[in-house]
C-alpha positions in Angstrom: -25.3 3.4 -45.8 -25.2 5.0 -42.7 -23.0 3.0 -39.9 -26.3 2.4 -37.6 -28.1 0.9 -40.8 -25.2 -1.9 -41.8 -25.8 -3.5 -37.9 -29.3 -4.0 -38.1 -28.9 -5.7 -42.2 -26.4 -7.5 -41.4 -28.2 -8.9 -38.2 -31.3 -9.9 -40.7 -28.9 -11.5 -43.1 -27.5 -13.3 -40.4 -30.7 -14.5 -38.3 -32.5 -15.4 -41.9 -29.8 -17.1 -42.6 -29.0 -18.9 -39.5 -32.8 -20.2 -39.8 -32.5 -21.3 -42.9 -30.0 -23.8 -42.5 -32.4 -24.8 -39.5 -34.2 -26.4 -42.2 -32.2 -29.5 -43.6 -32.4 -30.9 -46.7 -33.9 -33.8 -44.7 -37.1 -32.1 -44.5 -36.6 -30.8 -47.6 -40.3 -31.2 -49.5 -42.0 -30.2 -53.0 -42.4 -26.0 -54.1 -46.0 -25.1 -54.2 -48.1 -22.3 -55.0 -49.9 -21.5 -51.4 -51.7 -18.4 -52.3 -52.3 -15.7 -54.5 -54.7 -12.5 -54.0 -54.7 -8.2 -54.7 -52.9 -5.7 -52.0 -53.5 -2.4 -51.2 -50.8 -0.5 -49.8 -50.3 3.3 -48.2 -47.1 4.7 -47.6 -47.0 7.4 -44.0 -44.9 10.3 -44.7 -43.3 9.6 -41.0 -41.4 6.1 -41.2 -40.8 3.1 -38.8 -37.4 2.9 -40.9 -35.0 5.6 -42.2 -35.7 9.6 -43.3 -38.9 11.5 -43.4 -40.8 10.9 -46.8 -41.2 13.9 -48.8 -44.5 11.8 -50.4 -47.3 10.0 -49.5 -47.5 6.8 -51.4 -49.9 4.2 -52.7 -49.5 0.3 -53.4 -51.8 -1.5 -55.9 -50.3 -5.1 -56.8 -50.7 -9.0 -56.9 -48.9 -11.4 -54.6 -48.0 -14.4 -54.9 -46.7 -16.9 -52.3 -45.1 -19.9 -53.3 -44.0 -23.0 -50.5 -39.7 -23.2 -50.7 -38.9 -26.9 -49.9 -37.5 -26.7 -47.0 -39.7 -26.4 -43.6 -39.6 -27.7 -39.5 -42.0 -29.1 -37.2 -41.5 -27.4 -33.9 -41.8 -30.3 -32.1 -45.2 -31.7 -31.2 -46.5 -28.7 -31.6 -48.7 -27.9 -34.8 -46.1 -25.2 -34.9 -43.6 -25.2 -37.6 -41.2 -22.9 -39.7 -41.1 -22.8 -43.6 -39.4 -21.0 -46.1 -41.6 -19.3 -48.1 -40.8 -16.6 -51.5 -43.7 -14.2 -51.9 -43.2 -12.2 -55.3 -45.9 -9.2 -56.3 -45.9 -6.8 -59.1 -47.9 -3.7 -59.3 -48.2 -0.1 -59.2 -46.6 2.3 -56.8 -48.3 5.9 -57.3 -47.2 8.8 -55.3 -46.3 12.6 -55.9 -49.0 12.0 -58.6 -46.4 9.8 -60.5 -46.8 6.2 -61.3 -44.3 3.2 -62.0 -44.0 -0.6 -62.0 -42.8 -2.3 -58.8 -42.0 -5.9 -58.6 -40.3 -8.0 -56.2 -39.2 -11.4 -55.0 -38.5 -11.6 -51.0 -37.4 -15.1 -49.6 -39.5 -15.5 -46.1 -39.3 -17.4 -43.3 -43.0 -18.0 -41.6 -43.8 -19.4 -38.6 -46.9 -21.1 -38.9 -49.2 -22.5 -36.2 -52.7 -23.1 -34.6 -53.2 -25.4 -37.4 -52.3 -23.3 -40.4 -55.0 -20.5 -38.6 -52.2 -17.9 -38.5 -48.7 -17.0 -40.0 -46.4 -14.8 -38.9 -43.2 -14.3 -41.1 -40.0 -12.2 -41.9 -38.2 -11.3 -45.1 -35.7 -9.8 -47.6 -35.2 -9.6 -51.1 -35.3 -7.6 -54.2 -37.4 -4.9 -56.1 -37.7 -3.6 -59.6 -38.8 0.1 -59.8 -39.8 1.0 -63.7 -39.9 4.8 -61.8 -37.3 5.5 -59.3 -38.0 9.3 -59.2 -41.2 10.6 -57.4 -41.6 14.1 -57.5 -38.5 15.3 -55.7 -38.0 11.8 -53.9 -35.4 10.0 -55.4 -35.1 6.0 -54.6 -31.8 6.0 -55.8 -32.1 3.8 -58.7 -34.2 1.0 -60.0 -33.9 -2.0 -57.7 -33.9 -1.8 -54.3 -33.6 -4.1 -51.7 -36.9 -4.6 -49.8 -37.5 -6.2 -45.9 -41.0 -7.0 -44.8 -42.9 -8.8 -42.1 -46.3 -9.6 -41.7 -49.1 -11.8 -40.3 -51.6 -14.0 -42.0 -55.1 -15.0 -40.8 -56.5 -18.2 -42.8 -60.5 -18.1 -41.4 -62.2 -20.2 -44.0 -60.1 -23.4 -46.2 -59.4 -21.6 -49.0 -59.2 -17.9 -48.2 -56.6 -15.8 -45.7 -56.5 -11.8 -44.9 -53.5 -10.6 -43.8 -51.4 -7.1 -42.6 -47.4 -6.7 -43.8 -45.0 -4.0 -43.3 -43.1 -3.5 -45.9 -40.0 -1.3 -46.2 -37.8 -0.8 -49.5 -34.4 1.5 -49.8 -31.4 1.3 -51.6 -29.3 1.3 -48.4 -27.5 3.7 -49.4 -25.9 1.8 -52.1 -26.5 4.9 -55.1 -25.9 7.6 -52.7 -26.5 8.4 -49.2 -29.3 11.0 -49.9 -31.9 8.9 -51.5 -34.9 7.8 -49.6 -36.7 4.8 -49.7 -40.4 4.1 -48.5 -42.2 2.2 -45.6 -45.5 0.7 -46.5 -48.1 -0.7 -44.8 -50.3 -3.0 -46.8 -53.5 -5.0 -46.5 -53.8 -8.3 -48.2 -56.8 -10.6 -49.2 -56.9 -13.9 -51.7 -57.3 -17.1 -52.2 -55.2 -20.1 -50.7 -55.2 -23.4 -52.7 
């Protein structure tokens, strides 16, 4: 991993972290199934994160997200922050190649206006049935993936939403493979 990369994860590890000790066992609560809905993903050959993509890729999957017990009012606000773990599984296409990709990514949301929006941060794991695309090379078959997105809830039991979401190995099987930055539109059901 280059020496610029290992600031900026560790940084993430350590502001994730940091906010979810925020959130005592005290407010500790039950796990619940929020939401679940399709999303359709496209991957830019230019990045917000790492190398130039030799491939343009595509996202087809389900995603779950699922309430962690631990959460925070903001004060008297109708602000609050939860931990969340959204876990998806799907397709990933690109370079006219096709594998599974599944992951689990802890979040923390921020959630406010009454439960009208979410905004929230996370990282976790992937599982890549395909790590070769093409020439692109992922490196091998889990990677570690970082997203962040925002979530619009306009009717009781539906929500729409936009997440970028950016997976790599971080170096960790070598330093020349390249991971992918995706941008992805979701829409589903909330219970």
């Amino acid at each position: 991993m280059p020496n610029i990369q290992r600031p900026r994860l560790l940084q993430l590890i350590f502001t994730l972290g940091l906010f979810t000790s925020l959130c005592t066992s005290s407010l500790a609560g039950d796990m619940a199934l929020l939401s679940i809905g399709p999303r359709i993903g496209f991957g830019e050959k230019v990045p917000l994160m790492g190398k130039e993509q030799q491939y343009y890729f595509h996202l087809t999957d389900v995603a779950a997200v699922i309430k962690l017990p631990w959460s925070r009012p903001l004060g008297e606000s109708t602000w609050s922050l939860e931990t969340r773990l959204i876990a998806s599984a799907g397709l990933l296409t690109g370079a006219n190649e096709s594998g599974l990709m599944m992951t689990a990514v802890p979040d923390l949301a921020l959630k406010g206006w009454e439960g009208l929006v979410t905004f929230d941060a996370g990282m976790g794991a992937g599982f890549f049935s395909n790590h070769k695309f093409g020439m692109q090379d992922f490196g091998g078959p889990v990677q570690i993936v970082a997203t962040m997105g925002v979530r619009v809830n306009p009717f009781s039991h539906a929500y729409t939403g936009f997440r970028v979401q950016h997976f790599s190995d971080a170096g960790l099987y070598r330093s020349s493979s390249l991971g992918v930055d995706m941008y992805i539109e979701e829409v589903g059901y909330r219970f």
